[in-house]
Each structure stands twice: as C-alpha cells, then as structure tokens.
ZADO-1210 file (C-alpha; in nm, 4 decimals, padded with zeros to 6 digits):
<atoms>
<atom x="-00.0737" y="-01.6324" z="-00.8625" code="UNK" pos="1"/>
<atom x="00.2372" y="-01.3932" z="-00.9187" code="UNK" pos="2"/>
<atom x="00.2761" y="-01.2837" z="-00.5938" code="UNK" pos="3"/>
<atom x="00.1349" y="-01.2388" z="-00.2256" code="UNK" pos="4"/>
<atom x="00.0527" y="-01.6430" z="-00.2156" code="UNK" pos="5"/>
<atom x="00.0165" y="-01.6042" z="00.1231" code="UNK" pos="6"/>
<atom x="-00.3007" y="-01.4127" z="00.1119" code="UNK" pos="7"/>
<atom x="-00.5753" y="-01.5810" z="00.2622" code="UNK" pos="8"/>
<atom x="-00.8563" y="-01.7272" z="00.0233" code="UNK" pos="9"/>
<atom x="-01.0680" y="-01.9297" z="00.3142" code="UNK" pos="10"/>
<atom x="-01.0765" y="-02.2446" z="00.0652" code="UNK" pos="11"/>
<atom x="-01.1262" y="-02.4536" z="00.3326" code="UNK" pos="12"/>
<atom x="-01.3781" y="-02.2250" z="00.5435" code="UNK" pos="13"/>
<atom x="-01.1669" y="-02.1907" z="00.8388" code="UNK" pos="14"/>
<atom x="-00.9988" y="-01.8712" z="00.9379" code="UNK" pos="15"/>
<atom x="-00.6109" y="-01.8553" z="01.0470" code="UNK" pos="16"/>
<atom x="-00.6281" y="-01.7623" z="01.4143" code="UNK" pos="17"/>
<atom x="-00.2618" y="-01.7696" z="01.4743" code="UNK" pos="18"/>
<atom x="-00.2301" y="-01.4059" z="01.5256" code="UNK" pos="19"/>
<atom x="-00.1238" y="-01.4068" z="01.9065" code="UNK" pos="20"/>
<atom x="00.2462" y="-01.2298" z="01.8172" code="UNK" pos="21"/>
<atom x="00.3982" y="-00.8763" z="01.8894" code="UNK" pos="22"/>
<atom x="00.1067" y="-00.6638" z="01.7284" code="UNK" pos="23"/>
<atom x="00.1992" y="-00.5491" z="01.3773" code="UNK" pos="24"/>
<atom x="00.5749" y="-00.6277" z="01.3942" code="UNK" pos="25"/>
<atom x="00.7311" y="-00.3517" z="01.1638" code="UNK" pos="26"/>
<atom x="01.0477" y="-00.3388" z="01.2380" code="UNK" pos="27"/>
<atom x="01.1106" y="-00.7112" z="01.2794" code="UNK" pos="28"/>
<atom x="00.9378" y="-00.6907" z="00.9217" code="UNK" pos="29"/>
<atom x="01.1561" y="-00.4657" z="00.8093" code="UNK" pos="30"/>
<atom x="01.4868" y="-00.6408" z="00.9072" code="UNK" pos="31"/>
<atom x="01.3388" y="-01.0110" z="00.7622" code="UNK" pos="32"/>
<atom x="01.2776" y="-00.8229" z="00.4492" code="UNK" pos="33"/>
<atom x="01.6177" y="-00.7181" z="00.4062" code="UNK" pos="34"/>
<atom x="01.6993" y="-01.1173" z="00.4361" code="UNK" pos="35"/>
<atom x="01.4396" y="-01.1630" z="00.1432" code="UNK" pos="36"/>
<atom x="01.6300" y="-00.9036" z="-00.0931" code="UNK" pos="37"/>
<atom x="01.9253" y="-01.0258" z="-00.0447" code="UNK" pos="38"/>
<atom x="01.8535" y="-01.3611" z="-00.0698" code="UNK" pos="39"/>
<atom x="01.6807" y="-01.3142" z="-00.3947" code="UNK" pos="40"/>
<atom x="02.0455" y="-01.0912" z="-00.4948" code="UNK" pos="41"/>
<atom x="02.2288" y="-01.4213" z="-00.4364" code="UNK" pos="42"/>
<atom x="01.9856" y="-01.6523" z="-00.6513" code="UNK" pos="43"/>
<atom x="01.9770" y="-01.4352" z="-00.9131" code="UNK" pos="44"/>
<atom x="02.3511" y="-01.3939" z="-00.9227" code="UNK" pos="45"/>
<atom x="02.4001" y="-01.7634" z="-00.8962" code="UNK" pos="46"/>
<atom x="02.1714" y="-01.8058" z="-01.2451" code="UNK" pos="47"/>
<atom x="02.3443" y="-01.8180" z="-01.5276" code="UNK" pos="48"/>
<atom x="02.2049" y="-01.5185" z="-01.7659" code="UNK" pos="49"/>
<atom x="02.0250" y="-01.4304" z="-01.4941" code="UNK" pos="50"/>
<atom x="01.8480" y="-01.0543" z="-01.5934" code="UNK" pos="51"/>
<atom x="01.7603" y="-00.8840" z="-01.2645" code="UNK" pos="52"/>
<atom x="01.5640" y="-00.6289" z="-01.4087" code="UNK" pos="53"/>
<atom x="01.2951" y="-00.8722" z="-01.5475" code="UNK" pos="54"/>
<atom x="01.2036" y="-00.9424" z="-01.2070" code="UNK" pos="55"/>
<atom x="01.1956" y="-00.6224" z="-01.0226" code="UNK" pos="56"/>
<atom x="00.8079" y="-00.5654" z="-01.0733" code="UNK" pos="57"/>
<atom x="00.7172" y="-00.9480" z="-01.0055" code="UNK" pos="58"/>
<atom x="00.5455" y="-01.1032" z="-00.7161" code="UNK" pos="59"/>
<atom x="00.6960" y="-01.3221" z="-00.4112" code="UNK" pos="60"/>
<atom x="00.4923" y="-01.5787" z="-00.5740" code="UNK" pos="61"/>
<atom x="00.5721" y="-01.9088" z="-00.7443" code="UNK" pos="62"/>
<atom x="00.5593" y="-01.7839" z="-01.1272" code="UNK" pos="63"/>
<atom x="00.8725" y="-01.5649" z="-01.0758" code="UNK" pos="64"/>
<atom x="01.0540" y="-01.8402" z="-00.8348" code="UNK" pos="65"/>
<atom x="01.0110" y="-02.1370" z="-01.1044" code="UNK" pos="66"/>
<atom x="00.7247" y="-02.2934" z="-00.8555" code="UNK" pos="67"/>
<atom x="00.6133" y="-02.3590" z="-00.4857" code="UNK" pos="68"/>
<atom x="00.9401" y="-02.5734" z="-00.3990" code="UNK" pos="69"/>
<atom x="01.1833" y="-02.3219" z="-00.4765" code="UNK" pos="70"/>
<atom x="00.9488" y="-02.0569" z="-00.3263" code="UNK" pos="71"/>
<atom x="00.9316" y="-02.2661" z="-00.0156" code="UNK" pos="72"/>
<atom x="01.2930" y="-02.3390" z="-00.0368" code="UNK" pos="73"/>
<atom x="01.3611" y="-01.9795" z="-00.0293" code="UNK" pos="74"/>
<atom x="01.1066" y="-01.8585" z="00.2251" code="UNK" pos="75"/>
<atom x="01.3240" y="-02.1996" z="00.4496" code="UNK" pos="76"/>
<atom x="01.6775" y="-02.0049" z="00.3798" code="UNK" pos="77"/>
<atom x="01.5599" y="-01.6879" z="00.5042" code="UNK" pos="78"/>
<atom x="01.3651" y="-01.8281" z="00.8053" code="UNK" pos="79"/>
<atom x="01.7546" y="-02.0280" z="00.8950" code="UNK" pos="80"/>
<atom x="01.9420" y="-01.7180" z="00.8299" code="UNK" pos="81"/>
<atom x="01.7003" y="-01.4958" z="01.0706" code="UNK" pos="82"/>
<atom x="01.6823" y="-01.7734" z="01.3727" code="UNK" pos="83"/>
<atom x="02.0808" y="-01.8750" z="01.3237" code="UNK" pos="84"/>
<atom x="02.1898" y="-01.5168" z="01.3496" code="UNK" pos="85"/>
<atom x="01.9213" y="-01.3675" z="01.5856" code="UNK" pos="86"/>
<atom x="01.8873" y="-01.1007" z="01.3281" code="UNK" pos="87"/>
<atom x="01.5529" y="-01.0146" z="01.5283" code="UNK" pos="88"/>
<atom x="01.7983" y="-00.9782" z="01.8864" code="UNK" pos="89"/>
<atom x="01.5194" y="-01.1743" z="02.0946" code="UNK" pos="90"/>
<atom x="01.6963" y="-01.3869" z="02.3789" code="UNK" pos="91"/>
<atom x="01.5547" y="-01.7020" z="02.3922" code="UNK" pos="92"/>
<atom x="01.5680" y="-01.9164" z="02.0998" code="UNK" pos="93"/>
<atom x="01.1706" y="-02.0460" z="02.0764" code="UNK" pos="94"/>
<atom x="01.0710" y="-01.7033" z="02.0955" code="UNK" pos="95"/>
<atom x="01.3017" y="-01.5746" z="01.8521" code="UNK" pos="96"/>
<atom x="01.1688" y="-01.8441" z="01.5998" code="UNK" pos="97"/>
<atom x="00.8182" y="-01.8016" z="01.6847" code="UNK" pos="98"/>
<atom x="00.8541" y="-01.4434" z="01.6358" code="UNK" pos="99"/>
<atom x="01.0675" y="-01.5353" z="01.2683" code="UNK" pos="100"/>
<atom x="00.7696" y="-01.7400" z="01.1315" code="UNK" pos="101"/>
<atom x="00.5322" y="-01.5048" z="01.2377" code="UNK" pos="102"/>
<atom x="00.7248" y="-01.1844" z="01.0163" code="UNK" pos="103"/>
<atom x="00.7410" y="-01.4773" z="00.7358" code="UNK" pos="104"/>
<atom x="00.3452" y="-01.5849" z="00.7191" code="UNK" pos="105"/>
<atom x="00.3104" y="-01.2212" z="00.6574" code="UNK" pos="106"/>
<atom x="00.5671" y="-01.1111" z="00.4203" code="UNK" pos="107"/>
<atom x="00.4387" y="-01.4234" z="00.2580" code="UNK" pos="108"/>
<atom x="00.1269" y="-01.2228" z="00.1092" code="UNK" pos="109"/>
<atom x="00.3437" y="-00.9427" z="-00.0163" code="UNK" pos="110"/>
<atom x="00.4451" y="-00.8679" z="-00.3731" code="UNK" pos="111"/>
<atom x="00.8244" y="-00.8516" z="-00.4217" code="UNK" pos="112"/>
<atom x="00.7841" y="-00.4700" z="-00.4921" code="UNK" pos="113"/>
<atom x="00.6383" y="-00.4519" z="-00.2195" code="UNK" pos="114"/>
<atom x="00.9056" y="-00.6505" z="00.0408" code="UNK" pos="115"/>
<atom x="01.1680" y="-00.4348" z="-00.1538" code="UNK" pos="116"/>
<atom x="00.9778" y="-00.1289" z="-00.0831" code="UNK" pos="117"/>
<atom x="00.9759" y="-00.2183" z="00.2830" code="UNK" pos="118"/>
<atom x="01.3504" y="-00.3555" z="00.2770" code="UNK" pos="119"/>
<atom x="01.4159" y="00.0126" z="00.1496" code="UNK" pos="120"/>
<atom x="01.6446" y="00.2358" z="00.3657" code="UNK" pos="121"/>
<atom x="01.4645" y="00.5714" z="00.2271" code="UNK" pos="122"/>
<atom x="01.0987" y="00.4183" z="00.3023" code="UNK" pos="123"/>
<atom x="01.0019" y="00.6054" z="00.6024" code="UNK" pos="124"/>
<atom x="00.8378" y="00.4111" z="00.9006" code="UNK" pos="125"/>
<atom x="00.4901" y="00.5350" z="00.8704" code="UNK" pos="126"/>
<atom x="00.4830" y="00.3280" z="00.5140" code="UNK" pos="127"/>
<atom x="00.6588" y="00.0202" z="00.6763" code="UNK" pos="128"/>
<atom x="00.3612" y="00.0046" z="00.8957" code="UNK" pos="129"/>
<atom x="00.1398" y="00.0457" z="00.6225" code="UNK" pos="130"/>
<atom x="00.2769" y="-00.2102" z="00.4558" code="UNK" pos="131"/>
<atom x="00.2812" y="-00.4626" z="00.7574" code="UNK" pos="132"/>
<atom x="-00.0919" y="-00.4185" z="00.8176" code="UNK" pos="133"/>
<atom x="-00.1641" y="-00.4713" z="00.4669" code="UNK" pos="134"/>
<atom x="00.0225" y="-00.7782" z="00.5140" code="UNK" pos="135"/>
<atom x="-00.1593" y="-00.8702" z="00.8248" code="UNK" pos="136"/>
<atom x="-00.4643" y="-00.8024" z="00.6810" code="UNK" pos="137"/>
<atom x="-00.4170" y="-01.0318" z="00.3384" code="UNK" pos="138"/>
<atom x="-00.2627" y="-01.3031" z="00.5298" code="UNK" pos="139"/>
<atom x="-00.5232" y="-01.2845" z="00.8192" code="UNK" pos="140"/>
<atom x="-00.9272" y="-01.2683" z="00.6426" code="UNK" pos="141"/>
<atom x="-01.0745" y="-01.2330" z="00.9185" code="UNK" pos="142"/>
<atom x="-00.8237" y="-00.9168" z="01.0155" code="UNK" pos="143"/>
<atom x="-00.8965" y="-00.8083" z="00.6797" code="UNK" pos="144"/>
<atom x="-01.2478" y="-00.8034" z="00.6900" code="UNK" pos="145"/>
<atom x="-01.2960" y="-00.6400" z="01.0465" code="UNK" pos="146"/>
<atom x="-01.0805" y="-00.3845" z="00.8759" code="UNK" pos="147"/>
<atom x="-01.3216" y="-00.3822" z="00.6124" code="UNK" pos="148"/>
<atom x="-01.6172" y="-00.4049" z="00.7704" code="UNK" pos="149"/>
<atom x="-01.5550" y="-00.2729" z="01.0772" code="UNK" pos="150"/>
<atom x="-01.3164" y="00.0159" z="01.1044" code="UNK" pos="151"/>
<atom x="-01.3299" y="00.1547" z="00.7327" code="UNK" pos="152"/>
<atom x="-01.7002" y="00.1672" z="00.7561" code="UNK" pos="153"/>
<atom x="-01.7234" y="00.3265" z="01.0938" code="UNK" pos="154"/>
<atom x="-01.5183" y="00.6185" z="00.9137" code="UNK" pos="155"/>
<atom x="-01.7381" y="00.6392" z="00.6170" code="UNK" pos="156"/>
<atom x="-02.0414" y="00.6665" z="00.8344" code="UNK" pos="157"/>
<atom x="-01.8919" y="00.9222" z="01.0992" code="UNK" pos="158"/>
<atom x="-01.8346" y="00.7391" z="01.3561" code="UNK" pos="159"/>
<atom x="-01.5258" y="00.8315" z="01.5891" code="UNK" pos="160"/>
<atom x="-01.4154" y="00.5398" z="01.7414" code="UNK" pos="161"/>
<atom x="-01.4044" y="00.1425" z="01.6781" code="UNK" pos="162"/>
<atom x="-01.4084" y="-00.0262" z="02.0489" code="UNK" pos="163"/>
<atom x="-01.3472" y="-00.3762" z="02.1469" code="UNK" pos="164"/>
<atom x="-01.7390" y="-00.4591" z="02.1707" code="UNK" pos="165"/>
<atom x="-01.7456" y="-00.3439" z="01.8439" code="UNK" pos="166"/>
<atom x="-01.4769" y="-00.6129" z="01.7782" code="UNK" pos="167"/>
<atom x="-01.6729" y="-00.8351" z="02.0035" code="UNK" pos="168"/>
<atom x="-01.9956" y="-00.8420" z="01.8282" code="UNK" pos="169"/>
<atom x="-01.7878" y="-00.8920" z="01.4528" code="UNK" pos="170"/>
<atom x="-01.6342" y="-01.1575" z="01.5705" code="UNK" pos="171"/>
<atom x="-02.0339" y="-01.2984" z="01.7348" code="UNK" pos="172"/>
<atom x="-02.1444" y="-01.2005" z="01.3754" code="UNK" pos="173"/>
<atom x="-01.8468" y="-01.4032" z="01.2122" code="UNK" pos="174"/>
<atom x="-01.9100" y="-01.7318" z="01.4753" code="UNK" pos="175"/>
<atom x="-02.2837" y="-01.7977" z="01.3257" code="UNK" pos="176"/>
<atom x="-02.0588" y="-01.9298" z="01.0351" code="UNK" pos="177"/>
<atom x="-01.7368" y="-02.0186" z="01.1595" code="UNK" pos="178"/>
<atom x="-01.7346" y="-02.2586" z="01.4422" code="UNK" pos="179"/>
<atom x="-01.3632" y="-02.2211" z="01.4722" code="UNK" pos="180"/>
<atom x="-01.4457" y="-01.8647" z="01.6077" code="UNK" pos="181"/>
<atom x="-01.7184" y="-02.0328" z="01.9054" code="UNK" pos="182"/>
<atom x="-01.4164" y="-02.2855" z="01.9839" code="UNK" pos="183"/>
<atom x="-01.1642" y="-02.0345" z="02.0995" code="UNK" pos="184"/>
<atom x="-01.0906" y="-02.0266" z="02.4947" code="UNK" pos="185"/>
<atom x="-01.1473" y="-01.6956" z="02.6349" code="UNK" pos="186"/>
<atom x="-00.8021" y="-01.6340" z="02.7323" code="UNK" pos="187"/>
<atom x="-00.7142" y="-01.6976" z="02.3623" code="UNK" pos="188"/>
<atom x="-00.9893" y="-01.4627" z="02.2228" code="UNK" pos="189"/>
<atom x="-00.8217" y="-01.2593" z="02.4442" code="UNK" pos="190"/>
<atom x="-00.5068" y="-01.2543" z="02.3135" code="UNK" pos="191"/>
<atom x="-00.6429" y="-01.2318" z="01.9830" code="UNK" pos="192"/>
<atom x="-00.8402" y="-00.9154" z="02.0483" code="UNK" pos="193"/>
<atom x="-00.5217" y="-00.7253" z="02.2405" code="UNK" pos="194"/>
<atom x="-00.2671" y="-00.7814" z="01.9614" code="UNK" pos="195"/>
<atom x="-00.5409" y="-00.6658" z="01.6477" code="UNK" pos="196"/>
<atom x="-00.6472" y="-00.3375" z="01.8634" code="UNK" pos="197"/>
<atom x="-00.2074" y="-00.3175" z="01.9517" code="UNK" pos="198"/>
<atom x="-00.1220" y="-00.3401" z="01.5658" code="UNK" pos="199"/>
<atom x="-00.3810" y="-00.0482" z="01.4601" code="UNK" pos="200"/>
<atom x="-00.2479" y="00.1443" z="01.7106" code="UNK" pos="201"/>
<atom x="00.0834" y="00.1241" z="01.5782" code="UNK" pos="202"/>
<atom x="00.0007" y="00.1389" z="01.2537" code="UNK" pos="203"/>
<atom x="-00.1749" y="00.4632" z="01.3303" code="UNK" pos="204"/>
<atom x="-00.5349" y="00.3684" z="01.2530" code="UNK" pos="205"/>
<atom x="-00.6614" y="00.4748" z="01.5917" code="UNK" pos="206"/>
<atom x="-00.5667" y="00.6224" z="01.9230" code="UNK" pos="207"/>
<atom x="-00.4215" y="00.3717" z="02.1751" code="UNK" pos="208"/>
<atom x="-00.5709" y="00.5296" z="02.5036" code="UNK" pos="209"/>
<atom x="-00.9252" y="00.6533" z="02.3518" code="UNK" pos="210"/>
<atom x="-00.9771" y="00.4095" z="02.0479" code="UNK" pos="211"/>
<atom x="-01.0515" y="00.7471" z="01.8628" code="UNK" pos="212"/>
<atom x="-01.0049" y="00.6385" z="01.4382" code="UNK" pos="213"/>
<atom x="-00.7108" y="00.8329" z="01.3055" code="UNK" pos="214"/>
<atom x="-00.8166" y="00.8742" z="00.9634" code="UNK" pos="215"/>
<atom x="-00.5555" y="00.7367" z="00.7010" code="UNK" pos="216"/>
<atom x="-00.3135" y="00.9583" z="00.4945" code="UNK" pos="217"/>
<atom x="-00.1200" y="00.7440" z="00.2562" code="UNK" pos="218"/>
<atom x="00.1894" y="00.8753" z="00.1213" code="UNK" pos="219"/>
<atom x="00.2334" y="00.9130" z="-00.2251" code="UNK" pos="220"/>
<atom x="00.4947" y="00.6199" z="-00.2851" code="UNK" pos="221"/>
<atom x="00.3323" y="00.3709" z="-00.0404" code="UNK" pos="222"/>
<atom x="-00.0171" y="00.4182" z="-00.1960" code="UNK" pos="223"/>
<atom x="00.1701" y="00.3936" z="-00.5779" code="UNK" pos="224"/>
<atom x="00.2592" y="00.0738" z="-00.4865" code="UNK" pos="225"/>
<atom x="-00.0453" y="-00.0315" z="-00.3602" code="UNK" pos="226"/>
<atom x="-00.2344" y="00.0655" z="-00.6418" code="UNK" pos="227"/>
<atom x="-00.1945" y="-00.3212" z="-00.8211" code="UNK" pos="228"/>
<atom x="-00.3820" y="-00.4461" z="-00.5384" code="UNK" pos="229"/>
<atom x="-00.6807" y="-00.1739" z="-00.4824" code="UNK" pos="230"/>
<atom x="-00.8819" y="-00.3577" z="-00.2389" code="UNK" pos="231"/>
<atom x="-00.6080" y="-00.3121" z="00.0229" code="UNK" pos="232"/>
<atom x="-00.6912" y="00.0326" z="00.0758" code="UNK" pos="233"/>
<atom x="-01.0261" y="-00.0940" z="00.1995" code="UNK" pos="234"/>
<atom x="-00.7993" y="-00.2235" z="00.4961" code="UNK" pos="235"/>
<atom x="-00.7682" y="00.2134" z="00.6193" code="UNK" pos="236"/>
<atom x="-01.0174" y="00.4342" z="00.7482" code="UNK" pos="237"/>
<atom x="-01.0291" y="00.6551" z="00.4319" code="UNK" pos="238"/>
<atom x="-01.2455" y="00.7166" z="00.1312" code="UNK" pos="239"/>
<atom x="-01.2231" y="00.5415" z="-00.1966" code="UNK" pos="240"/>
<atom x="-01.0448" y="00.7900" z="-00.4036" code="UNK" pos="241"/>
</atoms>
C-alpha cells in the first residue's frame, strides 16, 4: 500500500496495546518528522536522476521507497539520528528511545504529505495534533474504533460527554472477542485508559477536567489533506460533511 503501512489491519486478531507513552506526543512528533524530511532530502539527493517532485504526493509506504527493506532501513536511520542526538531532550537514554519508537510506530501510518505537512514550520499546532491522533488512531484499531464508536457517535446523538465507564464498558464490549483485552493487569488497563483520555484532551476532543466533547473544527489545510483518507474524520466528534 502507498503509504501509512503502519495502519493497523488486525490480520492476526490481536490488537496493539502498546500505547502506555506521553499521551498524543505532538511535539515530539513534530521534531521526528523533521528527521523524516530530511532524511528523505538526502536519499533523494544521493539518487542519481533523482526527480523530487514525483514524490511529493506519495505515501511513507514501500511503493515510493523501492520496498519494505529500504522503508525499514529508513524508518532505522531516523530512529539512530533521534536517540544519538537526543533530538527529543529526554535525560535518560531508555526513556528517550522508548519515547523515539513510540513517535515512529505512529508516523509509521502517515502518508508522506502528511509527515511533511506536520514537519511544516507554517502548520499551526492545533493541525499537528490533528494529525498525531489520526496517527494514533490508524496505528492503534482499537483507539480508532473507540473514536469511532465511542466519541464520534456520542456527538452525533447529543450526548455531552464521553467518560471513562464509557471507555470501560467499550473496552468489556471489545473483550467478548479479544482475549488479549481480558489478559491485561489492572494497573496496565490503567495506564492504557489515562494516556487515550490524556491524548484527546490535548488534541482538543474533550475537556480535561469535565470530559465535556469539544466538537471538532478542522482547518481548511489539515482537513485538505485528509481528504485521501476520508474515514479518518470518523476519528473527531463532527458530522460527515
């Protein structure tokens, strides 16, 4: 697929449940993004004939990158870069890296329009964090869908606020078909819970203190860009349209 491979497709039935990091991470996102731009610069430049306008539109995927190695090859530079300098400024060195691959699993189900878009000095921060839930949301399904199921249709049907017992009984609903779900500890569920409710309060889908939904105003170029990939407007409390 030409872009985003890092979306998550549940082939295997199991949901990733590695979301325990920093809530929705935007500025670290940001700043790893700016490692993806220019490390794309330098490959292009070091192709012979290389035409960087023919990739501008394309995906972070492995039809523009000539296949999975060099994508993985690629995604391996960046993720050295970001640790070796400390681009992210975190002091210890296994949280910095943690904190690295974390930003990385989710770029990984971007488009490359839409890491350049986030890389962008003139983006303004409210579409970063746009963008980094979207990414959260495609890389994590079962994110996705209790942004789906949950919180979008909550706002359809009038409903102010989206709790965590409303996140609660999804995730009862979800465990009747994913055992993974029944075989987290508490103190991981947890964790789980915290850092979903702290990333859609900073990316402005609902009121920290009062869990009150914040309906969703996209800007104009954020929700341009997002327009190749429709369902991921499903991930906002707002109406189709």
């Amino acid at each position: 697929m030409a872009g985003s491979y890092g979306s998550e497709t549940l082939h295997n039935g199991r949901y990733r449940l590695s979301f325990t990091v920093g809530g929705l991470l935007a500025p670290q996102g940001r700043i790893i993004a700016l490692l993806f731009v220019g490390d794309d610069r330098s490959e292009r430049d070091a192709r012979p004939g290389a035409d960087s306008a023919s990739s501008a539109g394309k995906g972070v995927g492995a039809g523009e990158l000539g296949g999975m190695g060099e994508l993985g090859e690629r995604i391996l530079r960046v993720r050295r870069q970001a640790i070796d300098d400390n681009v992210l400024s975190i002091r210890t060195q296994s949280a910095n890296a943690r904190v690295v691959s974390e930003v990385l699993k989710r770029l990984s189900a971007l488009t490359e329009e839409e890491i350049r878009f986030l890389a962008d000095a003139n983006t303004s921060a409210s579409d970063r964090q746009v963008l980094m839930w979207v990414a959260m949301c495609r890389y994590y399904a079962l994110i996705g869908e209790f942004a789906t199921e949950v919180v979008r249709d909550h706002y359809l049907m009038g409903l102010p606020t989206v709790t965590r017992e409303d996140y609660d009984r999804f995730i009862q609903s979800k465990a009747m078909w994913h055992e993974e779900l029944e075989e987290l500890s508490p103190a991981t569920s947890n964790k789980l819970r915290s850092n979903v409710f702290k990333a859609m309060s900073e990316a402005g889908l609902v009121e920290r203190r009062s869990d009150t939904l914040l309906p969703s105003l996209l800007g104009r170029s954020v929700a341009g860009i997002l327009e190749s990939r429709p369902e991921s407007f499903r991930f906002f409390p707002m109406s189709e349209g």
